[in-house]
C-alpha positions as CSV (number, residue, x, y, z in Angstrom):
1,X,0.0,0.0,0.0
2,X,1.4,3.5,-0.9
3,X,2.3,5.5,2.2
4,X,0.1,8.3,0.8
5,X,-3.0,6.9,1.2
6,X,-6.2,8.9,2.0
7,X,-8.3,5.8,3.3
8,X,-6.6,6.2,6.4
9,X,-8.6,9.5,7.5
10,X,-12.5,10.3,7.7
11,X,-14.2,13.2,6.5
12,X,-15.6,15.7,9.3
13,X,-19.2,15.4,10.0
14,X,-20.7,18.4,9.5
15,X,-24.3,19.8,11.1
16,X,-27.5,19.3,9.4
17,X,-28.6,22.8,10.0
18,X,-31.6,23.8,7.8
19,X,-32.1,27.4,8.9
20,X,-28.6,29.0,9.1
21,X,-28.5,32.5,9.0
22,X,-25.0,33.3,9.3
23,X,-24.4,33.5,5.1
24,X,-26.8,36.6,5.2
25,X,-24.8,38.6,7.6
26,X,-22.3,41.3,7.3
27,X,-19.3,42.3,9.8
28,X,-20.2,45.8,10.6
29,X,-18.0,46.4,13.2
30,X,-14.3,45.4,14.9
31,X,-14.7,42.5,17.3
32,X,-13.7,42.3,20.9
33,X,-9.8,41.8,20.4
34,X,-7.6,39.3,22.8
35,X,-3.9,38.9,22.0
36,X,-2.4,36.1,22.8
37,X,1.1,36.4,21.7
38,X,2.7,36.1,25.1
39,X,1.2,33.2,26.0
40,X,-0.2,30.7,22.8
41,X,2.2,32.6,20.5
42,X,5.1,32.1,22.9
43,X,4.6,28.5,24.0
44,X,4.7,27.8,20.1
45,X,8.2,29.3,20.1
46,X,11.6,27.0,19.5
47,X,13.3,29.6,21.9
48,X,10.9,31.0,24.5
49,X,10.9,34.8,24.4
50,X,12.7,36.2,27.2
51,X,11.8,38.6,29.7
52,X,13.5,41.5,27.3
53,X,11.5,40.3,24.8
54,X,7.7,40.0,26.6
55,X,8.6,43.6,27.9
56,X,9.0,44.5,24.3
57,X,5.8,42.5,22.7
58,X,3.8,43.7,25.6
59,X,4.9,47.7,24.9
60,X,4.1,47.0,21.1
61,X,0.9,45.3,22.0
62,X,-0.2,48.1,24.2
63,X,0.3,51.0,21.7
64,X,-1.5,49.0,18.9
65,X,-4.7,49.5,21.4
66,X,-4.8,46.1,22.5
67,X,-7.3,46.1,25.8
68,X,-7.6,42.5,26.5
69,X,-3.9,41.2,26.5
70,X,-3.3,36.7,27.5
71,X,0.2,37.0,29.1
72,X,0.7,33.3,29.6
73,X,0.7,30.3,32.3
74,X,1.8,31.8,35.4
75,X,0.8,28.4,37.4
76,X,3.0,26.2,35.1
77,X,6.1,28.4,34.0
78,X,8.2,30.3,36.4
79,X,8.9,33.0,33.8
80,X,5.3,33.6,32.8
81,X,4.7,34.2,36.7
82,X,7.9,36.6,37.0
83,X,6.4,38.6,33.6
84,X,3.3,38.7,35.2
85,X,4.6,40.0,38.7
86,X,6.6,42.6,36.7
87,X,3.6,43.7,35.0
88,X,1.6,44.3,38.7
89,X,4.1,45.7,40.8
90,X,5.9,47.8,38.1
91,X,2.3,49.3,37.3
92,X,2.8,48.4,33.8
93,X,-0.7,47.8,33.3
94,X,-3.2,50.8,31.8
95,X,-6.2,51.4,33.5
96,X,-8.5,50.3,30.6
97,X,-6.0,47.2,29.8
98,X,-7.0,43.2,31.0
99,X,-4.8,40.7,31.6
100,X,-5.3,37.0,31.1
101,X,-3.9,34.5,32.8
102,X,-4.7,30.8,31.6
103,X,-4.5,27.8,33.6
104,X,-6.0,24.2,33.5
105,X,-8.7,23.2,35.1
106,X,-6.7,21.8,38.1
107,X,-7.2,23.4,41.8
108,X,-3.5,23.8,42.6
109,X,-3.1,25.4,39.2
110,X,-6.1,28.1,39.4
111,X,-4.7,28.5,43.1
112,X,-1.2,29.2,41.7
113,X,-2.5,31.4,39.2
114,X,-4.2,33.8,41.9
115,X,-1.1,34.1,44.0
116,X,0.2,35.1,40.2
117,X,-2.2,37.9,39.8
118,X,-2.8,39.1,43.5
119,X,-2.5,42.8,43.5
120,X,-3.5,43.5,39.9
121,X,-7.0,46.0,39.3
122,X,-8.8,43.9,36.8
123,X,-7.7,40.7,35.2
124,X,-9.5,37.3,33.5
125,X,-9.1,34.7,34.7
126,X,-8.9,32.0,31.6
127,X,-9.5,28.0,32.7
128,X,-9.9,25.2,30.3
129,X,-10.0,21.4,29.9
130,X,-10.6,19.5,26.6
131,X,-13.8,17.8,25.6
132,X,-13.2,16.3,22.6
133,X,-13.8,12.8,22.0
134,X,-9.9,12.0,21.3
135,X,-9.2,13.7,24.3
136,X,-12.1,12.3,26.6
137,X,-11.1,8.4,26.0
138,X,-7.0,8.5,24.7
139,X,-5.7,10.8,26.6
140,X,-7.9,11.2,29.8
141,X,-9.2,8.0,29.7
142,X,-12.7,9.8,31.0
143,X,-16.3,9.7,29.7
144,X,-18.7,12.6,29.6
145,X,-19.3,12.9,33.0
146,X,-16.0,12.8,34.0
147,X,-14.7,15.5,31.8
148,X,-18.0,17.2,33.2
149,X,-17.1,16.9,36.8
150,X,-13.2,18.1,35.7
151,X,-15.1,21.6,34.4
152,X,-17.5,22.0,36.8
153,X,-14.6,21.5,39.7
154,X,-12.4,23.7,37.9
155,X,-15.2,26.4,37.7
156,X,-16.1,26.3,41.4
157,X,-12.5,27.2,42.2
158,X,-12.1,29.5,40.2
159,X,-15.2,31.5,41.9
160,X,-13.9,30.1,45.6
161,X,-10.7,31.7,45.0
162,X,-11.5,35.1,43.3
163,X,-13.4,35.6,46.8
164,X,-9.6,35.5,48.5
165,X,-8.6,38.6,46.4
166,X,-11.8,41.5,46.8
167,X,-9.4,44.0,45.7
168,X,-9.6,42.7,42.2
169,X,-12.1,43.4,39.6
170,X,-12.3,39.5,38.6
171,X,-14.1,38.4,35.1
172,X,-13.7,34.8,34.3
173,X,-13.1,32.8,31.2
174,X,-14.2,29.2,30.0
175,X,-12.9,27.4,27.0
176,X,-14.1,23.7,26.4
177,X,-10.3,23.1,24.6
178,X,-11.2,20.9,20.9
179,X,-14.6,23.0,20.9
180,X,-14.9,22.7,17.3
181,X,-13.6,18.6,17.1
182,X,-16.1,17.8,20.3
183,X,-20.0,17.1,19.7
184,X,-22.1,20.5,19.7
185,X,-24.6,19.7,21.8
186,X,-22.3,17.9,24.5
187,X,-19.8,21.1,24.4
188,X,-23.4,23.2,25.3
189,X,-24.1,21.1,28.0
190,X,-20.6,21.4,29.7
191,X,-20.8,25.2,29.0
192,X,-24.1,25.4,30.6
193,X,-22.7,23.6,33.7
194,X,-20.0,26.3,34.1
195,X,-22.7,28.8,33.6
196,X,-24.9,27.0,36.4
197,X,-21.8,28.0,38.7
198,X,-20.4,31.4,37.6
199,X,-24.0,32.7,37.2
200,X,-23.1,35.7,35.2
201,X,-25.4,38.3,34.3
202,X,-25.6,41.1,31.3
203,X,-24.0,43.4,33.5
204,X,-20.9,40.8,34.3
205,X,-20.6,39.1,31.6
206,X,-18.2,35.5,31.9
207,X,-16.3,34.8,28.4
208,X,-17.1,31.2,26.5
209,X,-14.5,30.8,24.1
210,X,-14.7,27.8,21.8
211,X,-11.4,27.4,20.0
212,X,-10.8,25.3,17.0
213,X,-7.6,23.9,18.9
214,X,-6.6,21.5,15.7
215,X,-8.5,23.3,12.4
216,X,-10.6,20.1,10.9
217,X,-13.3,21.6,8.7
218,X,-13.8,24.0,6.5
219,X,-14.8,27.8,8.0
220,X,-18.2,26.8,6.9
221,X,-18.8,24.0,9.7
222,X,-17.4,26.0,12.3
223,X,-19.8,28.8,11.4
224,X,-22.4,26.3,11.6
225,X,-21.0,25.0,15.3
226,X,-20.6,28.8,16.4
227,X,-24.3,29.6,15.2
228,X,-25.5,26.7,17.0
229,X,-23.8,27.3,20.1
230,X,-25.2,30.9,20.2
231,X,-28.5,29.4,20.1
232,X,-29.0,27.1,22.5
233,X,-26.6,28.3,25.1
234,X,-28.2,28.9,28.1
235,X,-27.9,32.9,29.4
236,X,-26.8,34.3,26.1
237,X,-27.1,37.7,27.0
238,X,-24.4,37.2,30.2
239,X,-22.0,35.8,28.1
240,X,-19.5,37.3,25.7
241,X,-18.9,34.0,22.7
242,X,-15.2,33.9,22.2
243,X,-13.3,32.9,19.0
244,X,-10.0,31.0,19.3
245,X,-9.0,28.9,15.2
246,X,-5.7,28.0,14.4
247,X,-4.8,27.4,10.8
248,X,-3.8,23.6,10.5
249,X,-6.0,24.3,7.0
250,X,-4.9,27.8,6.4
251,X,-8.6,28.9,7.2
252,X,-7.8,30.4,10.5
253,X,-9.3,34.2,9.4
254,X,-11.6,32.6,7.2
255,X,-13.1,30.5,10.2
256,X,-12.7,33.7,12.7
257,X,-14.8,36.2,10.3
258,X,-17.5,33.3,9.7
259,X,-17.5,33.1,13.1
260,X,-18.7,36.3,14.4
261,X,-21.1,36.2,11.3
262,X,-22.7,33.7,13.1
263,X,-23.0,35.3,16.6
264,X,-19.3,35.7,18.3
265,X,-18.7,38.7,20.1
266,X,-14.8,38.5,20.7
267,X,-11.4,36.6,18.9
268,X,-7.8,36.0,20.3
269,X,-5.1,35.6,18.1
270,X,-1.6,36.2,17.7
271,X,0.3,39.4,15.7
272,X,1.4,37.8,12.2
273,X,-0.5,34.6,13.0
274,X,2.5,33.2,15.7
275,X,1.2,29.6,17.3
276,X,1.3,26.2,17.4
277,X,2.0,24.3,14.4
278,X,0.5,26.1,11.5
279,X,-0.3,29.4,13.8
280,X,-2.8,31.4,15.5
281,X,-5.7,33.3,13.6
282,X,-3.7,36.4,12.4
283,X,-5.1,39.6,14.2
284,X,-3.1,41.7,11.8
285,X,-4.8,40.2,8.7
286,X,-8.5,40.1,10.1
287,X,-8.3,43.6,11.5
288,X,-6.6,44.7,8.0
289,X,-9.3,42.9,6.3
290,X,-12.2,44.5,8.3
291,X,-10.3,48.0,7.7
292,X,-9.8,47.2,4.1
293,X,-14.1,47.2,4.1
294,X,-14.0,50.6,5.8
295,X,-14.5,49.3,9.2
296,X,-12.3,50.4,12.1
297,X,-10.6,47.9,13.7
298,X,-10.0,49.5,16.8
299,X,-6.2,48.9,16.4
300,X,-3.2,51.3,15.5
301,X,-2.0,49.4,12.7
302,X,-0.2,52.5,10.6
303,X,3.3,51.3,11.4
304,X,3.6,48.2,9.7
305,X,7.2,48.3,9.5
306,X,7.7,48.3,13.6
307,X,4.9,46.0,14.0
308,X,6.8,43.7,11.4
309,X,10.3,44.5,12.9
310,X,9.1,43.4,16.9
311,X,7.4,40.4,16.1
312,X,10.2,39.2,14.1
313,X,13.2,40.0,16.9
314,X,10.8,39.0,19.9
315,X,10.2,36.0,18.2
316,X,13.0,35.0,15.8
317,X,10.7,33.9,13.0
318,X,10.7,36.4,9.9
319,X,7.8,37.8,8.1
320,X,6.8,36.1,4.8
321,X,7.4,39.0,2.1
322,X,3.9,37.8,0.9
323,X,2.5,37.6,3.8
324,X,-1.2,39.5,3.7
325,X,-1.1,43.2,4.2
326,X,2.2,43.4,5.9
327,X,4.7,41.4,3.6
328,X,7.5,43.2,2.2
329,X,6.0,42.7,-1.5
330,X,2.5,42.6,-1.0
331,X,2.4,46.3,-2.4
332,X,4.6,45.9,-4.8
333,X,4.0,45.0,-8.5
334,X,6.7,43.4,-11.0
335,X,4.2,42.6,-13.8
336,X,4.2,44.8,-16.5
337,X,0.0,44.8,-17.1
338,X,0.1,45.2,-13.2
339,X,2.3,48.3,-13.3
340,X,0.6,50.2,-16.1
341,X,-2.8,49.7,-14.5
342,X,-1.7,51.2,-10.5
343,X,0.3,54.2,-12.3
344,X,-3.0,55.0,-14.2
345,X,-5.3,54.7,-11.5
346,X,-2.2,56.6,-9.0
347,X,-2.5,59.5,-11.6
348,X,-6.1,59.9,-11.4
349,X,-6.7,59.1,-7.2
350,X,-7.2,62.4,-5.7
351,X,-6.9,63.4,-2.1
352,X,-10.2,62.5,-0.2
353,X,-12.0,60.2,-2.9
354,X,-13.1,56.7,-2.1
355,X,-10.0,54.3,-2.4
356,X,-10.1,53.2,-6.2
357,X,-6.4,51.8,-7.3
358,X,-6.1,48.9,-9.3
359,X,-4.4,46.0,-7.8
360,X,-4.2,47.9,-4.4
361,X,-7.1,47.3,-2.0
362,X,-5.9,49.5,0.2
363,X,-3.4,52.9,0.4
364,X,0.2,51.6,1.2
365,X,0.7,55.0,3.1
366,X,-2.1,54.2,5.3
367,X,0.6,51.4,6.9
368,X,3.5,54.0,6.5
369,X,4.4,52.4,3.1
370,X,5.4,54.8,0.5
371,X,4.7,54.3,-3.4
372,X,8.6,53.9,-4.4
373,X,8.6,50.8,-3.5
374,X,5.1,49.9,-5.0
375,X,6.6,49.1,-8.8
376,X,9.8,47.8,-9.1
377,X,11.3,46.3,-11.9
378,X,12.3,42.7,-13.3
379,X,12.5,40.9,-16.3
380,X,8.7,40.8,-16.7
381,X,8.2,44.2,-16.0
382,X,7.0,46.4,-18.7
383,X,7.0,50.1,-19.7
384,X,4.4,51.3,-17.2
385,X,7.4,50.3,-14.2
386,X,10.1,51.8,-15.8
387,X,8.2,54.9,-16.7
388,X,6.4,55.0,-13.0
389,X,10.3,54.7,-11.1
390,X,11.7,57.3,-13.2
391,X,9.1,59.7,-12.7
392,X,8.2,59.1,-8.9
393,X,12.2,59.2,-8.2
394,X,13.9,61.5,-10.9
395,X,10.9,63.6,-12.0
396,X,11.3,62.2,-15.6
397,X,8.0,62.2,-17.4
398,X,8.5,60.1,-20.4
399,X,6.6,59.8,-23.6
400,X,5.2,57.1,-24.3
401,X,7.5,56.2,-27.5
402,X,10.2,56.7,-24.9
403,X,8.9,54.2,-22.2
404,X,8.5,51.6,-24.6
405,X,12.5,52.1,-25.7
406,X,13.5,53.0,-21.9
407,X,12.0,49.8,-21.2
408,X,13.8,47.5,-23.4
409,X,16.6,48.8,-21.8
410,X,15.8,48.2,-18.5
411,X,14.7,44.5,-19.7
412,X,17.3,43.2,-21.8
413,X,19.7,44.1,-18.3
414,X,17.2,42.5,-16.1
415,X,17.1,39.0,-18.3
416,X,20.8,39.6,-18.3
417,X,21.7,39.6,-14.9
418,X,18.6,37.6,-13.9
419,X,17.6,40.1,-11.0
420,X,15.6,42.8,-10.0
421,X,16.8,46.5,-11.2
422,X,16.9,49.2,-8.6
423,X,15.5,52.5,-9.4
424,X,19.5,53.9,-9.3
425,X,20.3,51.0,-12.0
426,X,17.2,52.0,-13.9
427,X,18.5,55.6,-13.8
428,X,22.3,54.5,-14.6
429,X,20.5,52.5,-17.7
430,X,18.5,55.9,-18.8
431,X,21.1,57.9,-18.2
432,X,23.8,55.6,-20.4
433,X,21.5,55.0,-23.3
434,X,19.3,58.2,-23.6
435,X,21.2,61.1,-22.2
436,X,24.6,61.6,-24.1
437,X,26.9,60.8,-21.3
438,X,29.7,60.0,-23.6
439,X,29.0,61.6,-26.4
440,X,31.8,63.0,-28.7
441,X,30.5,66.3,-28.9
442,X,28.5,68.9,-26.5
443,X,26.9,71.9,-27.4
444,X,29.5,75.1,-26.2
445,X,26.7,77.7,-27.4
446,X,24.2,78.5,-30.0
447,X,23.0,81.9,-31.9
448,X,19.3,82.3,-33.3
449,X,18.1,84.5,-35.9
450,X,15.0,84.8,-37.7
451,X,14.8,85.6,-41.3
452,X,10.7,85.7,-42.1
453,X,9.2,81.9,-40.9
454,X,12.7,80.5,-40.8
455,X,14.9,80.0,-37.9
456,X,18.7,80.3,-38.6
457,X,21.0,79.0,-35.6
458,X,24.6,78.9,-35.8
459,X,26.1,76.3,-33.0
460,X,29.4,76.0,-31.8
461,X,30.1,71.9,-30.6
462,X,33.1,71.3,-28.4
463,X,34.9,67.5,-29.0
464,X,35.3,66.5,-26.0
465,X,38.7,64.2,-27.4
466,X,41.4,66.0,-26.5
467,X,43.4,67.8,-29.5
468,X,39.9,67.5,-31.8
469,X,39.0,71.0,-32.6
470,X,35.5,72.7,-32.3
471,X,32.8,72.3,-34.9
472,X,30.3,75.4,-36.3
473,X,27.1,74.4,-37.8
474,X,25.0,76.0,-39.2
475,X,21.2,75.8,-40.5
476,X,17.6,77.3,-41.0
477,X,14.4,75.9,-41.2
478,X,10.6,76.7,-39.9
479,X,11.5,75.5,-36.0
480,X,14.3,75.7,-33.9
481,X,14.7,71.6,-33.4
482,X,14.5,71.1,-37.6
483,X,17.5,74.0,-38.2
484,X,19.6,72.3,-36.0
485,X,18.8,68.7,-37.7
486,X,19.5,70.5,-41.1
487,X,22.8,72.1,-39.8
488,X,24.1,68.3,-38.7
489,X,22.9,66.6,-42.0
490,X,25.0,69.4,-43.8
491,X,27.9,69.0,-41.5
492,X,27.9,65.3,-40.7
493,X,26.5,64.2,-44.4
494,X,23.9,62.0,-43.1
495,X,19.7,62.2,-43.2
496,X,18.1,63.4,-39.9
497,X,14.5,63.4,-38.7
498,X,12.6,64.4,-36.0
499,X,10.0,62.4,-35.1
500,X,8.7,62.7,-31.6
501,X,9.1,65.9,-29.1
502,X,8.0,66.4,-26.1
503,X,9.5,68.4,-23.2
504,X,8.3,69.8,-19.1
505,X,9.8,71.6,-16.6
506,X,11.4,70.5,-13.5
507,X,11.0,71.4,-10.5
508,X,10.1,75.3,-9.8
509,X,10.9,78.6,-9.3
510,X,14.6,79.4,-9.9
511,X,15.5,75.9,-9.0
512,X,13.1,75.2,-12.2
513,X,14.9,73.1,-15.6
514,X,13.7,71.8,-18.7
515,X,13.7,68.2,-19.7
516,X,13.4,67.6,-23.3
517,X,12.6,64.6,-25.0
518,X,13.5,63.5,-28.9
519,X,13.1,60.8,-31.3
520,X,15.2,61.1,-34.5
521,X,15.1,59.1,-37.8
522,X,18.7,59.2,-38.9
523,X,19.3,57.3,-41.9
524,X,16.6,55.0,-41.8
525,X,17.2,54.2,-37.5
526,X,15.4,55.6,-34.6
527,X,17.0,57.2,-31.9
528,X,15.8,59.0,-28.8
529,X,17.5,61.5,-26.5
530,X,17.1,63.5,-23.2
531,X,18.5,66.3,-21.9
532,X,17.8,68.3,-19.0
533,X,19.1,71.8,-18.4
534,X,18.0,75.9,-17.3
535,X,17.4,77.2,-20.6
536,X,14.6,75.3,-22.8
537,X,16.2,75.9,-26.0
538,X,19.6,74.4,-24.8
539,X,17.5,71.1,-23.5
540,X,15.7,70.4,-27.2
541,X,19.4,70.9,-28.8
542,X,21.2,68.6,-26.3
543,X,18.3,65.9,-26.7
544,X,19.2,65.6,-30.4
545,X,23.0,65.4,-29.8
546,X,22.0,62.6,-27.4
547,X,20.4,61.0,-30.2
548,X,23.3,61.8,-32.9
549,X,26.2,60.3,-30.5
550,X,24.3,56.8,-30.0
551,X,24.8,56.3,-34.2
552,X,27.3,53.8,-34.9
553,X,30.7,55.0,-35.6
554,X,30.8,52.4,-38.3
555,X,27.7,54.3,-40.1
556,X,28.5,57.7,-39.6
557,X,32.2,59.6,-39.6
558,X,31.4,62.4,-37.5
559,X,34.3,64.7,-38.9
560,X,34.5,68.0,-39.9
């Protein structure tokens, strides 16, 4: 039998649910938001963060706006209980901020977990035990009632205890660990038994969370379980329904979203989607998602950069570059189609309008992204990349005859050297090809007369070969551009053509310049040319000798 065989596994039973309602809501608003990074996100870590670091996460966490923060197992880890002392007694804790501790359903745990959090204002209290069936007979070797009593116990001590500490403002948390793999109506029933005890009421609420612990099914069935659940809970206005996925299926926000469709109140994740095996649901990409549909998600997440910089050094696990809304690349096209469509719709977006970019679903500046780094440039960039770098970095405006010949350029290097080209080696490239860096001759000066609708210029052209004397040309014709072709073609002996002008200023006031632009025909070739400088008239005549020293040697003796 082949080791890859899928008779070995069982599909998930789904619920027969005939009246779901959850596919005809809409998210209207930001959920209630826990972060767990400190405690799910750092248990899932090769190298446990160290105190340095948790002070860090937790500084990052509280300046995103984070009001509900999990900061670990203080009854099982002797770091987790220091971080949490540090936290009381070095008042690190805002007034409107909640910690969480978690602890199992155990009396000397939830005992432990007090002593943790004596002297804090307000804090949750978070217990658990599993329920699944996996759990119930393999690894507890208990039925129902068994894992039953193990909740209800573990409840009652949690309320016996909180009466040790009146100081505190206590809320308390239950989660039934492998909510969505246990049976629905057996995870009510142990819920409701919790409920029996804590008796809470609209006015203080207890927190139900119901995590996917291992992701089996598709969001769909969990919406279905989370719908249910909201249903036939017992008390549903005391309680706040808690969302905990994880993304063994890579449906963790999927599952999250569809879950408060269907009736959640509140989610816990991790920054980046940090956790065990596959990771946490992703608060960065669900509260980008909701803001992405004009919903504020009650979170500061304008600095991408720091938020993607602290993760990865508290942690030690880098950001994917494509991963969503905070990747390095995720705002950044290479595709030539791609490119031509976000310059386009960049040109016409005005300040205040509706959102409306192609490819972009949201602003890059609303993260602290800027638009340099949106198109950059590869071998299957086109024109509109080229164009879009040289005129968001070097003010260049080009035609658009010259983007398509600025942009074979840029390609034939990038197939070349089989890499990306930087906006300084697009310029280098532009620059080398376009702008008469090494040409043979430069314009010294230039005379104009007029002689009834002709324009007569006589130019002086300094070699710039040592020893080579200066040239004089001279030429008329109706336009400035077309006497200067007609005084080369009578001193160089070779047809000359202009085919394409264009030209803008740069920059303003006295700092202002032209930048001229030129296509030639010259002897049956095109060339194009650019030339900036102060004086307009010097720009157009620079822009053809551009053109005139990129002919062939071999063609054209350029001799007096």
């Amino acid at each position: 039998m082949s080791p890859f065989n899928c008779n070995k596994y069982r599909p998930f039973p789904i619920i027969n649910k005939s009246d779901r309602r959850w596919p005809s809501e809409v998210i209207t608003q930001a959920p209630i938001w826990c972060a767990v990074d400190l405690r799910d996100g750092n248990q899932a870590l090769i190298e446990p963060m160290t105190v340095v670091q948790k002070q860090r996460l937790w500084r990052l966490l509280i300046k995103l706006g984070f009001k509900e923060i999990e900061i670990g197992f203080p009854s099982a880890s002797q770091p987790d209980y220091d971080f949490c002392r540090w936290l009381i007694e070095e008042n690190q804790i805002p007034h409107d901020v909640k910690i969480q501790a978690l602890t199992q359903a155990r009396p000397e745990l939830i005992m432990r977990t007090y002593e943790a959090l004596k002297g804090v204002k307000q804090a949750i209290v978070h217990v658990y035990n599993s329920t699944s069936p996996v759990q119930r007979e393999k690894v507890f070797n208990l039925d129902k009632a068994g894992i039953m009593d193990i909740a209800r116990r573990g409840a009652q001590t949690v309320l016996d205890e909180s009466m040790k500490y009146p100081d505190t403002d206590w809320y308390f948390e239950y989660s039934p660990e492998s909510f969505s793999s246990t049976e629905i109506d057996y995870s009510i029933e142990v819920c409701n038994a919790v409920i029996d005890i804590w008796k809470p009421t609209p006015g203080r609420k207890a927190i139900f969370n119901l995590p996917a612990t291992v992701e089996c099914a598709t969001p769909n069935v969990f919406a279905d379980q989370i719908e249910t659940f909201c249903d036939k809970i017992n008390s549903r206005d005391s309680i706040v329904v808690s969302l905990h996925t994880h993304n063994d299926r890579g449906s963790a926000v999927a599952a999250a979203e569809l879950g408060l469709m269907a009736g959640a109140d509140r989610v816990e994740g991790t920054l980046m989607g940090n956790g065990e095996r596959t990771g946490n649901m992703d608060i960065v990409t669900m509260a980008m998602n909701l803001y992405s549909q004009g919903i504020d998600p009650e979170l500061d997440l304008s600095n991408a950069d720091e938020v993607v910089r602290v993760v990865a050094e508290c942690t030690q696990i880098q950001t994917h570059p494509r991963h969503p809304w905070f990747g390095e690349l995720v705002y950044t096209a290479f595709s030539g189609s791609h490119q031509d469509a976000i310059r386009k719709c960049l040109a016409q977006q005005k300040e205040g309008e509706v959102w409306d970019v192609a490819y972009l679903p949201i602003d890059p500046q609303d993260l602290g992204r800027d638009y340099q780094s949106v198109i950059r440039v590869n071998s299957q960039s086109g024109k509109g990349g080229v164009a879009y770098v040289l005129e968001h970095e070097f003010g260049l405006h080009l035609p658009r005859w010259l983007q398509i010949e600025a942009s074979r350029k840029v390609q034939v290097y990038a197939e070349n050297n089989s890499t990306e080209v930087t906006s300084r080696q697009i310029w280098e490239i532009v620059e080398q090809s376009f702008m008469s860096v090494d040409a043979a001759y430069q314009l010294h000066s230039y005379h104009l007369d007029r002689n009834d609708s002709h324009e007569i210029i006589r130019a002086t052209l300094t070699s710039n070969q040592s020893g080579q004397p200066d040239i004089t040309l001279n030429g008329q014709a109706e336009g400035v551009l077309s006497a200067f072709c007609r005084a080369i073609q009578q001193t160089f002996g070779f047809d000359i053509e202009v085919i394409n002008y264009d030209q803008h200023a740069l920059g303003s006031g006295v700092d202002a310049c032209a930048v001229s632009y030129v296509q030639l025909k010259v002897n049956g070739k095109r060339y194009c040319g650019i030339s900036k400088d102060a004086d307009t008239i010097t720009a157009n005549l620079n822009a053809i000798l551009a053109c005139v020293s990129q002919i062939n040697e071999a063609e054209v003796s350029l001799s007096a």
